[in-house]
C-alpha positions, 0 to 999 in steps of 0.5 A: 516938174521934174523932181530929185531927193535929197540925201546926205553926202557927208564931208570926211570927218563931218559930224553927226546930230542926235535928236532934237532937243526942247522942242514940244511936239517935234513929231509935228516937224514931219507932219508939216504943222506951222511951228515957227510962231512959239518956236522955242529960242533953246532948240538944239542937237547935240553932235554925236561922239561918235562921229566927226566934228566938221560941220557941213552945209546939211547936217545929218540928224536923227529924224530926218530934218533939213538941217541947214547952214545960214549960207544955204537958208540965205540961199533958200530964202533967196529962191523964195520957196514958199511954205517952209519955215527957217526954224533957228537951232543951235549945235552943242559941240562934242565939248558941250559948247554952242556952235556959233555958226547960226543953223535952221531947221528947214521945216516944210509946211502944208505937205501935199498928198502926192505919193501913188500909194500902190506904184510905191508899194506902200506899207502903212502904219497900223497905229496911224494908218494915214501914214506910209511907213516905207515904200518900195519905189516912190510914184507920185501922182502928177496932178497932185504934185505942186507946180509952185513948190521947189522943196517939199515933202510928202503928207503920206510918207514925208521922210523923203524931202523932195526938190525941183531939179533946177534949185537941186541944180543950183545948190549943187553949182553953188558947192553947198557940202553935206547934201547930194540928189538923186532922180526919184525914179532911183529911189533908195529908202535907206539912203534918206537925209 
């Protein structure tokens, strides 16, 4: 399977969401633990004064979260990817008021132990030491890659949300802003979602 990741290509002027709010145990939305059932209906991101106010398909956060529009999660949900969840959220403008436009978190679940940790140049946490805390390149190892899954991330090292190039194709051709992909084989660590 061929495969690309994702990264932000902010609209001008697009905003900016801090980290996310009321949500217990958010670190478990890198970790692929299931959360929609008790998903907490007050989830939110605040927009960061310090960015724009435009709202794009793929909002940059703070944690790396897909962070999505109702548009793409429609587009998503058509597509039928399995194991990941729509978690609904709420944009507090730069005022402090609630966006209408409904957003989702798109929260992979299940990740699969994929990442070659010695063809990526691994460092591991010293804290948790089955987590990679960067990479230098990504390698995955073919046989652990999911045939069936056309977005997700990596147990291992899961800032990267990594998708099939055909669905990246397809939102591409679908004009979807605030996201853009790039062949893992040019991977950037520093230009993560």
């Amino acid at each position: 399977m061929d495969l690309v990741y994702a990264r932000h290509a902010p609209s001008p002027h697009a905003g900016v969401l801090g980290p996310i709010q009321e949500v217990e145990r958010a670190f478990q939305l890198s970790r692929g633990v299931p959360r929609l059932e008790g998903w907490p209906s007050d989830a939110h991101f605040e927009m960061d004064d310090e960015f724009g106010i435009r709202l794009d398909d793929v909002m940059k956060c703070l944690g790396s979260l897909l962070v999505v529009s109702d548009t793409l999660r429609q587009f998503l949900e058509a597509e039928e990817v399995p194991d990941t969840e729509m978690l609904p959220v709420t944009l507090i403008d730069l005022k402090g008021r609630p966006v209408e436009a409904p957003y989702y978190v798109v929260h992979s679940t299940h990740l699969p132990a994929a990442l070659d940790a010695e063809g990526s140049g691994a460092r591991f946490n010293k804290i948790k030491p089955d987590l990679v805390r960067s990479v230098e390149r990504l390698v995955l190892r073919p046989e652990a890659v999911p045939s069936d899954r056309p977005l997700f991330r990596l147990h291992e090292y899961p800032k990267p949300v990594l998708f099939e190039a055909g669905l990246a194709e397809r939102i591409e051709a679908e004009g979807f802003t605030g996201i853009a992909f790039v062949p893992i084989a040019d991977f950037d660590r520093y230009s993560l979602l």
